[in-house]
C-alpha positions in Angstrom: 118.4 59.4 15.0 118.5 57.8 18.4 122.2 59.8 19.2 120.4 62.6 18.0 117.9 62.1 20.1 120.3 61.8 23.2 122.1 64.7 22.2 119.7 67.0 22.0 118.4 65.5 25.2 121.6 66.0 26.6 121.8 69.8 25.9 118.5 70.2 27.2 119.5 69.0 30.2 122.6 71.4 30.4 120.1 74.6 29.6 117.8 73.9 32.4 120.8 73.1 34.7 122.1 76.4 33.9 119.0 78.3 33.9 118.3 76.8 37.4 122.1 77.9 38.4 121.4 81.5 37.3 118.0 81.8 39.0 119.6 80.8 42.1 122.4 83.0 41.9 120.5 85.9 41.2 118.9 86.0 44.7 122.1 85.0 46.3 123.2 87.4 48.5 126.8 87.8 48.1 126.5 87.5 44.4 123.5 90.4 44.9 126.4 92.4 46.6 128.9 92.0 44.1 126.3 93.4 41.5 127.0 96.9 43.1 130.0 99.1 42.0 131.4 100.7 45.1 134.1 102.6 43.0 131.2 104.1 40.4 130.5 108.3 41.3 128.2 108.4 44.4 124.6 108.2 43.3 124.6 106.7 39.9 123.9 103.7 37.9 126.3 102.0 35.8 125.1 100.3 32.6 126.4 97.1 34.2 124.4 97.8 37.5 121.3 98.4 35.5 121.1 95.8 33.1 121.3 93.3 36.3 118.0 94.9 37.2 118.9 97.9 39.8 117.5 101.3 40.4 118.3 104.5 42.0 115.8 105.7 45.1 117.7 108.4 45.4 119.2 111.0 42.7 121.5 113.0 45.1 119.8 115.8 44.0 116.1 115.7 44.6 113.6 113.8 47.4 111.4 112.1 44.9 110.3 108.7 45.7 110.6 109.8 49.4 108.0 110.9 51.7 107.4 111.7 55.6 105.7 108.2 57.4 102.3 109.2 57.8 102.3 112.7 55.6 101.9 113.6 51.6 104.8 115.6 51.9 109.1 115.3 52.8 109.7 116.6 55.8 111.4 119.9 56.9 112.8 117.7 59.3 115.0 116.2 56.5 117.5 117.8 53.9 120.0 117.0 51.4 123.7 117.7 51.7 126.6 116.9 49.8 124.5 114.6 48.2 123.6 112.5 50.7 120.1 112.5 52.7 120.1 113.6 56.5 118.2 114.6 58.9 118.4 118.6 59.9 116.1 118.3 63.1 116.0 115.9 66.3 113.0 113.7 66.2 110.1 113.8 68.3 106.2 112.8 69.7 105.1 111.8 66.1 107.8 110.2 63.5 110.0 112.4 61.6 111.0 108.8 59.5 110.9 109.1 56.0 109.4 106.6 54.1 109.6 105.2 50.3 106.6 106.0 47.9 106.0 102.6 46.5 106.2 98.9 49.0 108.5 96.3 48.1 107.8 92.6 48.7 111.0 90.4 47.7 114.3 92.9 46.8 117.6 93.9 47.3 118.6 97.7 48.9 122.0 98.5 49.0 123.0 101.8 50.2 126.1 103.9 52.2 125.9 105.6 55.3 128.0 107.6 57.6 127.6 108.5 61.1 128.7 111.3 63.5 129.9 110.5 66.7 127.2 108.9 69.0 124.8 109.2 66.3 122.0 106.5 66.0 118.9 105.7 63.3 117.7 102.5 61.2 116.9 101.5 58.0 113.4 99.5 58.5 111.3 97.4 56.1 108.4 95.9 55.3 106.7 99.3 56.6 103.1 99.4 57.3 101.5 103.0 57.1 98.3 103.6 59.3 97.7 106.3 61.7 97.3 103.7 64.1 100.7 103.8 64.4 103.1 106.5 65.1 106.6 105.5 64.2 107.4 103.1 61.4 109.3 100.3 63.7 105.7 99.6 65.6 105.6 97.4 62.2 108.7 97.0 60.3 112.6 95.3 61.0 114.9 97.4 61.5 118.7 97.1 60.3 120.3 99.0 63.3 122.7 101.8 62.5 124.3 103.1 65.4 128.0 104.2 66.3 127.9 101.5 69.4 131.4 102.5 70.3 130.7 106.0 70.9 127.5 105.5 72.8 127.0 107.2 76.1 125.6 104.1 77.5 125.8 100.3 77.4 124.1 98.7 74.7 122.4 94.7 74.6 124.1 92.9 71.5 121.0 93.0 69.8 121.1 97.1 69.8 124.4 97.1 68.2 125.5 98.1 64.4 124.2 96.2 61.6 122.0 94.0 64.1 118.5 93.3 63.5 117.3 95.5 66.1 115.6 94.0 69.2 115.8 90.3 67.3 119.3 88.8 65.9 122.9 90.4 67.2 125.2 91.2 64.1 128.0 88.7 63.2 130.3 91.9 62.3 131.9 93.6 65.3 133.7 96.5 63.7 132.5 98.9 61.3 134.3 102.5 59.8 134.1 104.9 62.4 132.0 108.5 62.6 133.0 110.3 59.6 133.4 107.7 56.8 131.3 105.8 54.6 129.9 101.7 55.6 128.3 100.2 52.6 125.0 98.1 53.7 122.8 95.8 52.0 119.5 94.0 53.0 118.3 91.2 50.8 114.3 90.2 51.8 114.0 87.2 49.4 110.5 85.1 50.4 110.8 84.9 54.4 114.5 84.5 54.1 116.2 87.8 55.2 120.0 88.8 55.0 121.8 92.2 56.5 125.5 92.9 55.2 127.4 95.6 56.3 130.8 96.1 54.2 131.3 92.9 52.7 130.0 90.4 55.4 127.0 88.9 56.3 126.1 90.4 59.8 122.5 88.7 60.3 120.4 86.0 58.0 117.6 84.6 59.7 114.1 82.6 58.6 111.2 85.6 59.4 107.8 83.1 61.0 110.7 80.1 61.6 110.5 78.6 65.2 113.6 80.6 66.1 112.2 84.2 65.0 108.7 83.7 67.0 110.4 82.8 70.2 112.4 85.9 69.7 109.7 88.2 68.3 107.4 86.6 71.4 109.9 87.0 74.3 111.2 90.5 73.9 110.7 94.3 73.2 108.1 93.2 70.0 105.6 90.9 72.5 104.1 94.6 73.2 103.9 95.5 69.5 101.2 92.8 68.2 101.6 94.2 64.3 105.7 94.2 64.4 106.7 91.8 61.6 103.1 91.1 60.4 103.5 92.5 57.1 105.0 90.6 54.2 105.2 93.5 52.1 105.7 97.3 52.9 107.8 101.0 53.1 111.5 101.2 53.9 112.1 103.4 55.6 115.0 105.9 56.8 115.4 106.6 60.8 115.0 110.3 62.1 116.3 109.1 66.0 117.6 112.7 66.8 120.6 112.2 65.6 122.9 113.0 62.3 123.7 110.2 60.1 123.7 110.7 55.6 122.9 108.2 53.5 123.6 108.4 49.9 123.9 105.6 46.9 120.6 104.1 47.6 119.8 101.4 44.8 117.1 98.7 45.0 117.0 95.7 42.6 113.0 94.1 43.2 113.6 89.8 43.2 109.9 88.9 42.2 
């Protein structure tokens, strides 16, 4: 009885180990970017991909689950090509951003984009929609998307590709040039945040940690009093007046 006892003990032990292991993993980012198949036909889901929890925001073919910041509607400003969303118009006084239909609190976005030369826009999260506000970064983070290298001007680290704009510079210095595809993820697990851009981590940082308030509190967001005051909200693609696509857009919610 007794080396039953421990036995069973034993394999107890060795289920909640594992269990433990696999909740961890799960919300790990590089094991969250593995999930994705970046050789699967643009803008599906493979049974794999879907059984680990992911979902399409975007068909390819249609804007549902998308909306303008601010409106009821999609924007004219906005169309699909080639399968991919992109913006038709330059932006201007009011936003021209377009926004997902439900918020997300803890999850996982992965998606592709591809830039023209020059081009600049963001993907921004944790979105709060008011018409207090005008543009969706007056509240949300902003993974930077910007051809840096073909920029008519100079550019602070912090303004560069894949950085959190205005906050953390991005580890990743290079990035496929105007015309071709980068792969980006953005894992918001708790306050723990993490921006990939093709395969490496380009910014992880601790949102309300010592370091992030002396940088939300010294800089560009000091004049912005909600900027990073919402836990939960919209993400939200960047109409900045220039032409970028995005396409593949998956999101796997980590509550």
């Amino acid at each position: 009885m007794k080396a039953d006892f421990l036995k069973n003990a034993v394999l107890l032990l060795i289920a909640v180990l594992v269990a433990a292991c696999s909740e961890k993993s799960s919300t790990d980012p590089m094991v969250l970017y593995n999930e994705i198949d970046r050789k699967a036909e643009p803008n599906t889901l493979t049974s794999r991909e879907a059984k680990k929890g992911w979902q399409l925001l975007f068909d390819g073919k249609t804007t549902n689950g998308w909306r303008g910041y601010n409106m009821k509607e999609f924007p004219d400003c906005w169309a699909i090509e080639d399968g991919a969303l992109t913006m038709n118009t330059t932006g201007g006084a009011e936003s021209q951003d377009i926004i997902t239909t439900r918020k997300y609190r803890n999850f996982a976005l992965s998606l592709e984009y591809k830039l023209t030369p020059a081009a600049n826009s963001g993907i921004m999260y944790q979105v709060e929609e008011d018409t207090i506000y005008k543009f969706p970064y007056e509240t949300g983070p902003e993974f930077q998307v910007i051809d840096h290298e073909g920029w008519p001007e100079p550019l602070e680290e912090w303004q560069k590709n894949a950085a959190n704009y205005a906050m953390y510079n991005s580890r990743v210095k290079s990035y496929n040039p105007p015309g071709e595809w980068n792969h980006a993820m953005l894992v918001v697990n708790g306050n723990k945040v993490t921006q990939i851009l093709n395969g490496e981590i380009a910014v992880e940082y601790e949102k309300y940690s010592d370091e992030w308030n002396k940088l939300r509190n010294s800089g560009k967001w000091n004049d912005y009093p909600d900027w990073g005051k919402f836990d939960e909200g919209y993400i939200a693609l960047q109409n900045h007046g220039t032409k970028v696509w995005y396409r593949n857009i998956k999101l796997k919610v980590l509550d």
